[in-house]
N, C-alpha and C positions, 0 to 999 in steps of 0.2 A: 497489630491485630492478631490474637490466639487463632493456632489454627483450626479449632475445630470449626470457629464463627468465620473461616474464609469461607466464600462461595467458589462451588463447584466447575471448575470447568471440562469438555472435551473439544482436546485437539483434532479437526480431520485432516489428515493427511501427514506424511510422512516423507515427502521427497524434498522438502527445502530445510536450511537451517534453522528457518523462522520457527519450525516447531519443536527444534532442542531451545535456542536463544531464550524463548519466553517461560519456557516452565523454569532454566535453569534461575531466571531470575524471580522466579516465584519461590521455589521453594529448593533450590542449592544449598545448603549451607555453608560451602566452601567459597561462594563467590565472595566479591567484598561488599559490605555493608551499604555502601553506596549505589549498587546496580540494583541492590534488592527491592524489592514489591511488595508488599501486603496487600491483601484483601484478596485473593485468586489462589487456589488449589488446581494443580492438572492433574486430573483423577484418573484418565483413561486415552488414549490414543487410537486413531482408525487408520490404520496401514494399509495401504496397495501400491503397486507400482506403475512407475509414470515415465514418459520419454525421459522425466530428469532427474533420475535416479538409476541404481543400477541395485542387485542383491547387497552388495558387501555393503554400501553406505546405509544402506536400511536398516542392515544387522547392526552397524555400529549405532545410528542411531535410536536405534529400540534397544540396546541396550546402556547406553548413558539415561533412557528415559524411566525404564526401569530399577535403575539403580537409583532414582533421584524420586521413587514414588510413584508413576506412570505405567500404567500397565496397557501393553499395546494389543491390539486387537483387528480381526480381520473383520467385524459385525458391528455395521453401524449402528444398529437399533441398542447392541449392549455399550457401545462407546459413549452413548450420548444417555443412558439410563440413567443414571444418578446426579447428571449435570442440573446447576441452576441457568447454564451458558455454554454459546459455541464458537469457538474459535477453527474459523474456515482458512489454514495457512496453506490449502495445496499450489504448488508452486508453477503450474500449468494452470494459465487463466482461460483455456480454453473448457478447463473442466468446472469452472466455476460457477454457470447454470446448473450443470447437473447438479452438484453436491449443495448449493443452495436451495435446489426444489426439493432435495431428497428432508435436507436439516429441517427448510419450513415447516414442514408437517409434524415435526417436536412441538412449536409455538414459544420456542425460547429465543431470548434476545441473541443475535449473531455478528461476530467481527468477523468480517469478511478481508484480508490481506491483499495485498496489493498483486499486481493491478485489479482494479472491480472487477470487470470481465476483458475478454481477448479481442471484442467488440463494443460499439456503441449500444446496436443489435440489441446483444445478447444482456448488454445494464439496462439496457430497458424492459427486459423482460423481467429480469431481476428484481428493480421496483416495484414492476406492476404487481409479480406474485408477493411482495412483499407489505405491500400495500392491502390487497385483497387477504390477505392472512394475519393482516397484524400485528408483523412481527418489525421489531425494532433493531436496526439494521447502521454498523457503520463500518467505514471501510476508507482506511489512509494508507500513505506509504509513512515511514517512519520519519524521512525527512522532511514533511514537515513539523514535527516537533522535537529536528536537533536544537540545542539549548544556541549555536551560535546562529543559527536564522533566525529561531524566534528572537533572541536579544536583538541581533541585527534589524528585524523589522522594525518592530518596536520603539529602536530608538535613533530607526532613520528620520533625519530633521525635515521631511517634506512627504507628501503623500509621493509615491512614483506614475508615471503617467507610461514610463516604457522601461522593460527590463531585456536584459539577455543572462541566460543561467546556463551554465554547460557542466556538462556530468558525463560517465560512461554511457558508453553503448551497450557493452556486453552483448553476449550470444546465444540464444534461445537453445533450447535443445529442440525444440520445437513450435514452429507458430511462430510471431514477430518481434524480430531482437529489438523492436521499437517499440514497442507496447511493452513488450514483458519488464528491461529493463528501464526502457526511456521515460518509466512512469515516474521513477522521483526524482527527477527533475524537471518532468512537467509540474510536479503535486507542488512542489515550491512556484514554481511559475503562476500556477492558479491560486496559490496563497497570496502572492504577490499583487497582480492584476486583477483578480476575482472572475465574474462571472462574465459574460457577453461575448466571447469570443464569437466571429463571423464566418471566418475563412484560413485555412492554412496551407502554403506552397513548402511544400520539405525537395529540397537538394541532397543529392548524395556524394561522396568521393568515393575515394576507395578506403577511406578510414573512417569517414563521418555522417552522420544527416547532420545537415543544417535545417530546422525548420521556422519559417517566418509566419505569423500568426499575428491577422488581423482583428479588431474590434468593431462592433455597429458602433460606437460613439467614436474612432476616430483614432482611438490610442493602437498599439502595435509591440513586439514584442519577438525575440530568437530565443531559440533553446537550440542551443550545441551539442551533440551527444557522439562522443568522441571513442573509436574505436581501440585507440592505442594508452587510454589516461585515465586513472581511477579517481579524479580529483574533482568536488564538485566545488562551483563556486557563482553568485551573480553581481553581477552590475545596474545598481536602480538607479533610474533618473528621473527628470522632470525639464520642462522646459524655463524653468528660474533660480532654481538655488543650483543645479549641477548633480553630481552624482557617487550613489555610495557603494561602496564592495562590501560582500559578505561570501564567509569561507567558511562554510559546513564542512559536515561530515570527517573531521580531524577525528574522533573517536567513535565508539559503538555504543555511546551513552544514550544514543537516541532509540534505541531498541528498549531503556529503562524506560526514556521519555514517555514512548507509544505505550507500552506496557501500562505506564503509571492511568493515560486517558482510557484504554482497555476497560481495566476494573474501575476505573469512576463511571464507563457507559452502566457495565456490568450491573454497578449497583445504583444506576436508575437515572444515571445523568446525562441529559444530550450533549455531545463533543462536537460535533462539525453536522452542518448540514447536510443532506444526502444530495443537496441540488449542487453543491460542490466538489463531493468526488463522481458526481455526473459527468460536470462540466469537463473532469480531469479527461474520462474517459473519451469523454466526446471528442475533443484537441485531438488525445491519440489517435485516435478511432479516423479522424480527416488527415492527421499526418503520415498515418502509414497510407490509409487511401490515397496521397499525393504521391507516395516514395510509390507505389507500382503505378499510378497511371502521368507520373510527370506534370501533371497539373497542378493549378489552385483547387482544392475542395472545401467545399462548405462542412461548417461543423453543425452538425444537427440540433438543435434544441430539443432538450430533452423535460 
């Protein structure tokens, strides 16, 4: 697609790499042919600072953005001026309501980046304002559309009735290392099992959460999220044919993947339900609830 007929995007935020990764594969020229995008322009950038950033990496990154087209900016109101579309990549989910109430009031479509919010809480309100505004709203982690899960699911020979998926922990700069990171590897878990989660008991060591997550029909499910290993991978099964493995995340082609569903939202196509990365949040939202009160918690329906 010619650039001038791409549709406009702005980036808000600046302290994760998700908002160099996505433009570079819009409009780098130097990358290779293969990570590249059509149909998305990143016009402008809304900069501030966050617990998970510091000056220098700011500076770096506003200036690879600028050099690649991207002109950064402190004023949201001019960041988001010329956009057909918003891309919410701030990497603090706890500022996620804010910057979604602030964007609503444009009435442009918004990809909201992973995690949806820092709470159940707080995606609930996120709906609802988005709901009452009408504004069209989606929001995944990338893993779910690395090319070896999705292959993997697709062409596991049984439906699964129980999974366990394990992935890193990683470490918040702030707020919870379980939500912020633990998100995709939930986001596959709920791609996996879907909807109906009941109840979740999360274990900790001194390296990992283990969390166990029930269903109201019966089925069940662990997600490992491991402090010391950057490797993600799950185990599907069933109670008759047995059980298959699947090993994401070998490359960073799934930041093309997400990209690629991006701009088909962008230009006017529904990608995943929002009752789905609800549901994501929701899981998280009762498994960190467990990790500080040692309990079973209920997952809320949202």
């Amino acid at each position: 697609m010619p650039q001038d007929k791409n549709l406009k995007v702005a980036i808000i935020g600046l302290d994760t790499s998700h908002a160099v990764e996505f433009p570079k594969r819009m409009q780098d020229l130097s990358i290779p042919p293969e990570r590249h995008v059509d149909g998305l322009t990143a016009t402008r950038c809304l900069s501030f600072p966050t617990a998970f950033t510091n000056a220098e990496e700011l500076a770096q990154q506003k200036a690879y953005l600028e050099k690649i087209g991207v002109e950064v900016t402190d004023d949201l109101e001019y960041a988001v001026g010329d956009c057909d579309g918003i891309m919410i990549e701030i990497n603090d989910p706890a500022l996620h309501l804010e910057y979604f109430t602030k964007c609503a009031e444009f009435g442009k479509p918004i990809f909201l980046d992973k995690p949806f919010a820092d709470t159940d809480e707080n995606a609930r309100k996120i709906l609802t304002l988005a709901r009452e505004k009408n504004i069209r709203l989606f929001s995944s982690s990338a893993l779910r559309y690395d090319s070896a899960f999705v292959t993997g699911l697709e062409t596991c020979p049984f439906t699964p009735t129980s999974a366990i998926v394990w992935g890193p922990l990683g470490r918040a700069a702030a707020g919870s290392s379980l939500v912020w990171y633990g998100c995709h590897s939930f986001e596959m878990f709920e791609a996996v099992m879907g909807r109906g989660a009941a109840a979740v008991y999360t274990y900790r060591d001194r390296n990992s959460c283990v969390c166990s997550i029930t269903y109201r029909d019966g089925r069940h499910g662990v997600v490992e999220l491991n402090g010391n290993a950057f490797r993600y991978g799950l185990l599907l099964r069933d109670n008759v044919h047995g059980a298959s493995v699947i090993q994401p995340g070998k490359t960073t082609m799934f930041y093309t993947e997400l990209l690629k569903r991006i701009t088909s939202f962008m230009q006017g196509e529904d990608i995943l339900p929002l009752e789905d990365s609800l549901e994501v949040i929701s899981i998280l939202s009762a498994a960190d609830r467990s990790l500080a009160s040692g309990k079973n918690e209920i997952v809320y329906s949202l």
